[in-house]
BAFI-550403 format. One record per residue (C-alpha): residue in three letters; x, y, z. Coordinates in steps of 0.25 Angstrom, whole numbers, plus 5000, padded with zeros to 4 digits. Layout:
// BAFI-550403
ALAXYZ/...
***
This chain:
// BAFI-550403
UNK522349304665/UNK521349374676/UNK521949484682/UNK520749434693/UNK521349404707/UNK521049384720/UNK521749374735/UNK521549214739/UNK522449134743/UNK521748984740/UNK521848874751/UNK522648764746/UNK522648614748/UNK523648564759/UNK524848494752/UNK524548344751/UNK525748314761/UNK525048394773/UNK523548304771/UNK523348174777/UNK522148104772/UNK521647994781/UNK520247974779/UNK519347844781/UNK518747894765/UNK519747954759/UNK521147864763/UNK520347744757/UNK520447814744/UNK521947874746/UNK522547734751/UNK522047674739/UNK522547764729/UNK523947774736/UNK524147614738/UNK523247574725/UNK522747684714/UNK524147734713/UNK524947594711/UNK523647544703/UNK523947664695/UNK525347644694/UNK525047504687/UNK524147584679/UNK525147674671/UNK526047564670/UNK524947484664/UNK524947364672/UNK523647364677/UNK522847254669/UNK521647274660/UNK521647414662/UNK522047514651/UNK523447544651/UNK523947684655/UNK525247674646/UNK525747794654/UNK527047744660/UNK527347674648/UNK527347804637/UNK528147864647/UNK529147754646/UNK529047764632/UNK529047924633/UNK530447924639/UNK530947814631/UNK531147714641/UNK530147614631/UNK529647604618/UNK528247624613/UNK527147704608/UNK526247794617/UNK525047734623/UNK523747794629/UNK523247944629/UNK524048054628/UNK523848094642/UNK524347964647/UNK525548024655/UNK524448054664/UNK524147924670/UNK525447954675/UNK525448094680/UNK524148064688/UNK524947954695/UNK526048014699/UNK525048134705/UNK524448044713/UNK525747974717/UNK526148114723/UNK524948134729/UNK524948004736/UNK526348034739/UNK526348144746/UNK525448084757/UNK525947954756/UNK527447934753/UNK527647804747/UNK529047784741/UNK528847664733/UNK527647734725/UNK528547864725/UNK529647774718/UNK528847724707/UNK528247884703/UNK529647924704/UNK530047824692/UNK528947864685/UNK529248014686/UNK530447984682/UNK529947904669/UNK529148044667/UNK530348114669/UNK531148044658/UNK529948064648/UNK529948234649/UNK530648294638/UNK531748374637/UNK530648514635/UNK529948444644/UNK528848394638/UNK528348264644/UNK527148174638/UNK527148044633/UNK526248044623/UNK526848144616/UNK528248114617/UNK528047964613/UNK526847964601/UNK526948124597/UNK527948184600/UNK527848274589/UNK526348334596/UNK526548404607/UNK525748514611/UNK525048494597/UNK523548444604/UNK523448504618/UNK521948474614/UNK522048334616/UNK523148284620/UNK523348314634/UNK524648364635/UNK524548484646/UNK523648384654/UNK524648284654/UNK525848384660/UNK524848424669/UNK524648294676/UNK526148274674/UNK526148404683/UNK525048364692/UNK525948234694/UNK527248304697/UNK526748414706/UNK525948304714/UNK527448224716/UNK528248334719/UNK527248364731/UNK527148234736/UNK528648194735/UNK529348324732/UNK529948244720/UNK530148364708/UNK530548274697/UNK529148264690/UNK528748404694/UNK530148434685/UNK529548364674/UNK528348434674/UNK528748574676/UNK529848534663/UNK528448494657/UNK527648634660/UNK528848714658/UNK528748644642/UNK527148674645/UNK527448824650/UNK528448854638/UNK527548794626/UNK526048864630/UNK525849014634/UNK525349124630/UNK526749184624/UNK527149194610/UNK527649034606/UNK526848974616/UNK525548894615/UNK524448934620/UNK523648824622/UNK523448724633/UNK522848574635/UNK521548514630/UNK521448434645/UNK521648544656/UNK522548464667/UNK524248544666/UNK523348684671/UNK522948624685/UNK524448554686/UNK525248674682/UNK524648764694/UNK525048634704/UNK526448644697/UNK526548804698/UNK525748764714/UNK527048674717/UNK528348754711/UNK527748884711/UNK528048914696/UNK527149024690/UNK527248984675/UNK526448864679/UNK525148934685/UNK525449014671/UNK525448924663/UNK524048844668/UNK523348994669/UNK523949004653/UNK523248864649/UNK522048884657/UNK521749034650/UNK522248984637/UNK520948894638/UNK519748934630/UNK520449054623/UNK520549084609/UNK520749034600/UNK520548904605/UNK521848844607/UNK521248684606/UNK520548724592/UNK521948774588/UNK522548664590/UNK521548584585/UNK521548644571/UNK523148644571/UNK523148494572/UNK522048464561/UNK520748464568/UNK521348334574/UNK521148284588/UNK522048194596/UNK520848094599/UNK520548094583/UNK521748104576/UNK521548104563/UNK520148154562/UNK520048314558/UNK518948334568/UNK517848444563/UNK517848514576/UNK518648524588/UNK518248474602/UNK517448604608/UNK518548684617/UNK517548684628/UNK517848514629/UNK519348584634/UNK518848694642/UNK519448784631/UNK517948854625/UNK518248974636/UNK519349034644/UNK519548964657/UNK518949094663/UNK517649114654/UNK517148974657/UNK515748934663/UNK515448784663/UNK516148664665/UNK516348594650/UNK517248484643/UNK518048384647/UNK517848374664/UNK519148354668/UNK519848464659/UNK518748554664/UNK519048534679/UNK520548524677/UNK520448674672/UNK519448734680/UNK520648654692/UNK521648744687/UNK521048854683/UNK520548874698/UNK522048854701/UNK522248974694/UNK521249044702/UNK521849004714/UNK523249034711/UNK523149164703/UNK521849234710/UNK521049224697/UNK519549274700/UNK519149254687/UNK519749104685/UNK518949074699/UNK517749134695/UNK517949044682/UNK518148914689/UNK516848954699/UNK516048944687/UNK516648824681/UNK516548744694/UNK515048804696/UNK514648734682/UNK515448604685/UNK514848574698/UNK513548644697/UNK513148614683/UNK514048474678/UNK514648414691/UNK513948264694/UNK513648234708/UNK514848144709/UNK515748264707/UNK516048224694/UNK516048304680/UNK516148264666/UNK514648234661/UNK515048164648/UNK515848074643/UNK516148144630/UNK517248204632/UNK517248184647/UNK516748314649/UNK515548414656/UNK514348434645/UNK513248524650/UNK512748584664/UNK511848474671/UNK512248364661/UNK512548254669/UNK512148124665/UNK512148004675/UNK512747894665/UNK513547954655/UNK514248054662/UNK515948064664/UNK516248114677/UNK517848084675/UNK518448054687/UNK519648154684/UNK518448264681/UNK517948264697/UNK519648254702/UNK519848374692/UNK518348434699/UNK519048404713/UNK520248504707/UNK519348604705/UNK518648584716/UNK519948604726/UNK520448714718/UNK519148794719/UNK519048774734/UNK520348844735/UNK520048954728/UNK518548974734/UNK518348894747/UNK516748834745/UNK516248714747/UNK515648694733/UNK517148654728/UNK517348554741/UNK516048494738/UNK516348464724/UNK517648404729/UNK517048334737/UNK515948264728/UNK517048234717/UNK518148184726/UNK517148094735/UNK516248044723/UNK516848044709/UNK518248034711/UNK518347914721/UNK517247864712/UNK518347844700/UNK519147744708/UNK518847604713/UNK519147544727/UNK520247464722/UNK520947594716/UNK521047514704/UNK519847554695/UNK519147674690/UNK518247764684/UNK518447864674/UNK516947904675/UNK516147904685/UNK514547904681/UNK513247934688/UNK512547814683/UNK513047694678/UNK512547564670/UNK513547474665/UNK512747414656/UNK512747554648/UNK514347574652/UNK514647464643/UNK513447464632/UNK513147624630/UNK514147684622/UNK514047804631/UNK514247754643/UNK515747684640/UNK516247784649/UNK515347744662/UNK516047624668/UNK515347534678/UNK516747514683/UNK517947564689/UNK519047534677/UNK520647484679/UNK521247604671/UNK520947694660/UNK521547724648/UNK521347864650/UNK521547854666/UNK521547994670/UNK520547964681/UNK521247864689/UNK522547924693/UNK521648054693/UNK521047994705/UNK522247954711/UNK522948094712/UNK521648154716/UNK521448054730/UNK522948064732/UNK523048184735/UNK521648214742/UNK522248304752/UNK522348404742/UNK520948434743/UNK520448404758/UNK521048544763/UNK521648674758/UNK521948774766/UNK522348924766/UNK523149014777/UNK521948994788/UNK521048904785/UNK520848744780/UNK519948694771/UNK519248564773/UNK518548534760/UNK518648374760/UNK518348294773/UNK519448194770/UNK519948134784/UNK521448184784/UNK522548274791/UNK523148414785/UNK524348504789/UNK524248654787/UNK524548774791/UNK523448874794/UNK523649014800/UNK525148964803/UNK524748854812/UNK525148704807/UNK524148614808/UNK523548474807/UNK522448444805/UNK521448304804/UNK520248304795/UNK519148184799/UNK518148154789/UNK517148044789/UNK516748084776/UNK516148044768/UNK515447944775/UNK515148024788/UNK514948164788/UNK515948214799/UNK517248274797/UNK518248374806/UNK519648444807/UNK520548414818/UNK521648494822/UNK522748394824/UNK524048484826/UNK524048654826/UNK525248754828/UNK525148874837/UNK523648954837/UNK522849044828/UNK521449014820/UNK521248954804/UNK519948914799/UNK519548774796/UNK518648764784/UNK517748634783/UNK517048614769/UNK515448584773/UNK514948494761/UNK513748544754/UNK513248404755/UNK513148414771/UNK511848464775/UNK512048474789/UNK513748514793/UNK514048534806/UNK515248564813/UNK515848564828/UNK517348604833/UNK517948534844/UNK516548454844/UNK515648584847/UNK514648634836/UNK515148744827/UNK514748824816/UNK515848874806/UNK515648984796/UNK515248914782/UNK515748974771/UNK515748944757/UNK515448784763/UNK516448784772/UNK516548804786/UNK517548884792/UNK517948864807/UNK518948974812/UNK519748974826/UNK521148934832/UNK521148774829/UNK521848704839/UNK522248574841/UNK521048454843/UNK520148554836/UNK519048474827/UNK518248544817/UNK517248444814/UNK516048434801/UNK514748344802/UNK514148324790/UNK512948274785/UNK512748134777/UNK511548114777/UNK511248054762/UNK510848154752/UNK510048154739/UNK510548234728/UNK509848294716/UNK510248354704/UNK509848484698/UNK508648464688/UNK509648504677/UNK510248384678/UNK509448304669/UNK510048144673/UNK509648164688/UNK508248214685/UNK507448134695/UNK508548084703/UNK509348094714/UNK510848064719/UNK511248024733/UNK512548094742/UNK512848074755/UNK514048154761/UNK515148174750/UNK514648044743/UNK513748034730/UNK513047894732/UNK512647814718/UNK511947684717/UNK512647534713/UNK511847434705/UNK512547334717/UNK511747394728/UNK510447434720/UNK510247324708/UNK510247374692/UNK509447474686/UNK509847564695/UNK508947674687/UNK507847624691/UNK508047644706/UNK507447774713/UNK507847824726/UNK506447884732/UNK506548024737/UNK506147994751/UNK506847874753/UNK508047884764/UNK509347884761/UNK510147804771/UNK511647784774/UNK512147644776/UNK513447584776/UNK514047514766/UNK514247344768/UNK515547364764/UNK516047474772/UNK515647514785/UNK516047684779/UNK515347664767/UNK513947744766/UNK512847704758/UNK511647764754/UNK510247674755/UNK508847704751/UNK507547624749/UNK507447674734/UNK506647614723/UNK506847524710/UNK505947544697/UNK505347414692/UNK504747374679/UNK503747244680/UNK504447154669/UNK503547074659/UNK503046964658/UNK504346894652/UNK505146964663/UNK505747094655/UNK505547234655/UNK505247314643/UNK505947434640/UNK504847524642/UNK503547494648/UNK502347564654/UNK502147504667/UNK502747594680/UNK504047544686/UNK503547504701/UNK504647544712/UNK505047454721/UNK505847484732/UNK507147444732/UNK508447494742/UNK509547574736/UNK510947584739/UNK511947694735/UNK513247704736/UNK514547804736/UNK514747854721/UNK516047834723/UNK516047714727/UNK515147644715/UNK515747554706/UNK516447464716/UNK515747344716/UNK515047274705/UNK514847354693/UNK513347394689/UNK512547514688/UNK512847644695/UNK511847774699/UNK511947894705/UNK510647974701/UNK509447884707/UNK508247924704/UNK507447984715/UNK505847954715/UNK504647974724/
***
């Protein structure tokens, strides 16, 4: 451990209980997760949601406290489905009471409850198919990263209810963890193949204040990467065998770096492996930064975010350039149709990004959460709340989805379920609880980093206040801070992010023009706040064209469109197949209309162009051919990325390419 420290006490996020969201954008997506993605989900686990793939999850717990017969079904991680659930249950909760829904996760903590063990080790698939394995392949099994969402789960519910009866079972769980791994004589010193129980153990030391826990994740996440290699060691102990080959003595075993585990935590430069493993760590190792003043582990994730954003981040917000493995490959490799981009990986790049804000204040970290948040992440869920996606592509082309071998992954449509369905309940604890990341705030000042129309109460410089945030994001570029209600007198500072993608911000108090100091992308506004006082933002929407760095091969020659938070792509719907072959000309106007279908929609217009080959004289085109395509003119539409996929399926683009 770093002797490194340093005197900063971090701003943290207001508790969920003191945020009202009420937004004409964002309540949208809250209402239908409280009154549809969590009962849709619900169905889900029990499996009774037809023609998706079943979960099995309530059912091996069933089994797993002998209330029913039967084998295991499903991954090793299944218990997740369930944990996930239960977080955003707490989430939603806590801003929403809603007895009937508190009822049912009540019974199905207490079916959790009766499955934990007498040592207090809980997970179905070990109690029911191998009981005999435990803690044999924290390569590939998952186990650590199953508790940790158990964690997650409980620590959310006792927040939002002040129900302790899952935070029992999962402190009996990480009292088992805490006395089976360590560093002393007896002890294992390993830790998990799937980073996940780090991040949770510091909300669980965050909530009861226990030491050993914020130990214990600063032991597993310095263990990683040290040698000897702890995951080669347990792959040579159990034959050269892995989990997802049994059977088949494999010649070599996977490179550590797929686990983040080639380099301690600290040494490490680049962003590599599996994505969502890779921001869940670099999540809690900025906790640790925060929590223990650790300079050097800062310094650590500064470099880490740097490469991630700089060098392998799409424009999207979204990470994971390959879906072998589901992982980062090189810097500037980012291909338009056979990339990943998880959904969980930009909510786990949202983690970061919060974490990072509070232990440096820039506008970098708010921006990236921004981009993930309003792009990638509400991408991954239909309308309805009752389809997703896993993966959400630059470029699609069904055709290629369903005949190319290496395109299975892109689908052209949201899916019911997944067998593997990490992603949907991941969405649902992430917009549940979206007060989390609006504001933090520290003895004198608030931080505005997302303009997300809603109300906060806080204390700042001993005054308790209210205080009403207005956003017409992100379809109009105005936002301010009201000050509803404040005790007695003395000054704070208000803190308003200014996005990097507003050209022009201005700002006014009380309605009169002002100029705060900017720092770091943020504008800092101190004075004794009164009641009635307004701090207002203008920001500028105009539509924007966005180019990629030459390094990045698959946009050579073309050209992306953004206006405000929104990345915009184009819908074979609106602009006809072959989508490749239309070009946006580099001095054609970009115009803002609204959508048919919504009168708060935007959509970007343009008069583009749309290559054409003559045909033959039978009426077919040959492959290739040495006549010039002719252009002809032809208008484009684009719409909101994360919007796509919600009408009739077809081809997809986000890249366009730009001519003369």
């Amino acid at each position: 451990m770093t002797n490194d420290r340093k005197p900063y006490i971090a701003p943290h996020p207001l508790d969920l209980r003191a945020v009202h969201v009420e937004d004409k954008y964002w309540s949208t997506y809250m209402n239908l997760i409280r009154d549809t993605v969590i009962p849709y989900q619900w169905e889900a686990i029990n499996d009774r949601v037809p023609d998706a793939e079943p979960s099995h999850a309530m059912r091996n717990f069933r089994i797993a406290a002998g209330l029913e017969e039967g084998e295991f079904a499903g991954f090793f991680f299944q218990d997740t489905d369930l944990y996930k659930w239960l977080e955003a249950v707490g989430f939603s909760l806590a801003v929403s009471p809603d007895p009937d829904l508190e009822r049912v996760a009540d019974e199905a903590i207490e079916l959790i409850a009766s499955a934990q063990q007498e040592d207090g080790y809980l997970n179905t698939y070990f109690q029911v198919a191998e009981p005999d394995k435990r803690w044999t392949n924290l390569t590939d099994c998952h186990e650590m990263y199953t508790a940790g969402h158990l964690i997650e789960a409980a620590v959310a519910y006792y927040q939002g209810t002040g129900k302790s009866k899952l935070l029992d079972v999962a402190r009996r769980l990480t009292d088992h963890i805490d006395a089976l791994f360590g560093p002393e004589p007896g002890q294992i010193r390993g830790y998990d193949g799937h980073q996940e129980i780090e991040l949770a153990l510091i909300k669980l030391y965050e909530v009861t204040g226990e030491e050993k826990y914020l130990n214990l994740a600063s032991f597993l996440m310095e263990e990683r990467g040290q040698e000897p290699n702890f995951l080669h060691q347990e792959w040579v102990k159990r034959g050269r065998i892995s989990h997802w080959a049994l059977g088949v003595v494999q010649k070599k075993p996977t490179d550590p770096s797929y686990f983040q585990a080639h380099k301690p935590v600290r040494e490490q430069e680049a962003a590599t492996g599996h994505a969502v493993r890779a921001v869940y760590m670099y999540t809690a190792m900025a906790d640790q930064a925060i929590h223990k003043g650790d300079i050097s582990m800062l310094a650590a994730c500064k470099r880490l975010w740097s490469n991630m954003v700089n060098k392998q981040m799409y424009i999207t917000g979204s990470i994971g350039s390959t879906h072998h493995g589901e992982a980062f490959t090189f810097d500037y490799d980012l291909p338009n149709d056979t990339n990943y981009s998880e959904t969980c990986a930009s909510i786990g790049l949202i983690f970061f990004a919060r974490r990072m804000l509070q232990a440096e204040v820039k506008g970098e970290y708010g921006d990236v959460m921004e981009r993930a948040l309003y792009n990638t992440v509400t991408a991954g869920i239909a309308d309805d709340g009752k389809h997703y996606f896993y993966v959400n592509p630059m470029e699609v082309w069904p055709a290629a989805s369903e005949g190319n071998p290496g395109k299975h992954h892109v689908k052209a449509v949201r899916q019911k379920w997944y067998g593997c369905a990490c992603c949907p309940p991941n969405v649902a604890r992430l917009l549940s609880s979206l007060g989390h990341y609006i504001f933090t705030s520290s003895s004198d000042t608030l931080f505005t980093h997302l303009y997300i129309g809603s109300e906060a109460k806080l204390e700042l410089s001993g005054r308790n206040l209210r205080l009403k945030l207005e956003s017409g994001l992100p379809w109009k570029g105005a936002a301010s801070l009201t000050i509803v209600s404040a005790e007695g007198t003395g000054s704070f500072t208000l803190a308003l992010r200014v996005p990097a993608w507003s050209k022009q911000s201005s700002f006014t108090l009380n309605g009169t023009p002002v100029i705060p100091e900017i720092r770091d992308g943020y504008a800092y506004l101190n004075r004794d706040w009164r009641v009635g006082d307004i701090l207002a933002i203008a920001l500028d929407m105009e539509p924007q064209r966005i180019y990629a760095s030459p390094s990045l091969r698959a946009n050579a020659g073309r050209v992306s469109l953004q206006r405000g938070p929104l990345v915009y792509c184009f819908e074979e719907i609106d602009n006809g197949a072959l989508l490749a072959s239309l070009t946006l000309p580099a001095d054609a106007e970009l115009r803002s209309v609204q959508d048919n279908s919504s009168s708060e929609v935007i959509l970007l217009e343009a008069t583009g162009q749309r290559l054409v080959i003559p045909e033959q004289e039978d009426g077919q085109h040959t492959l290739y051919h040495t006549v010039a395509p002719k252009r002809e003119a032809q208008r484009i539409l684009a719409v909101p990325y994360t919007r796509w996929g919600n009408r009739n399926p077809g081809e997809m683009l986000v890249w366009i390419r730009e001519g003369n």
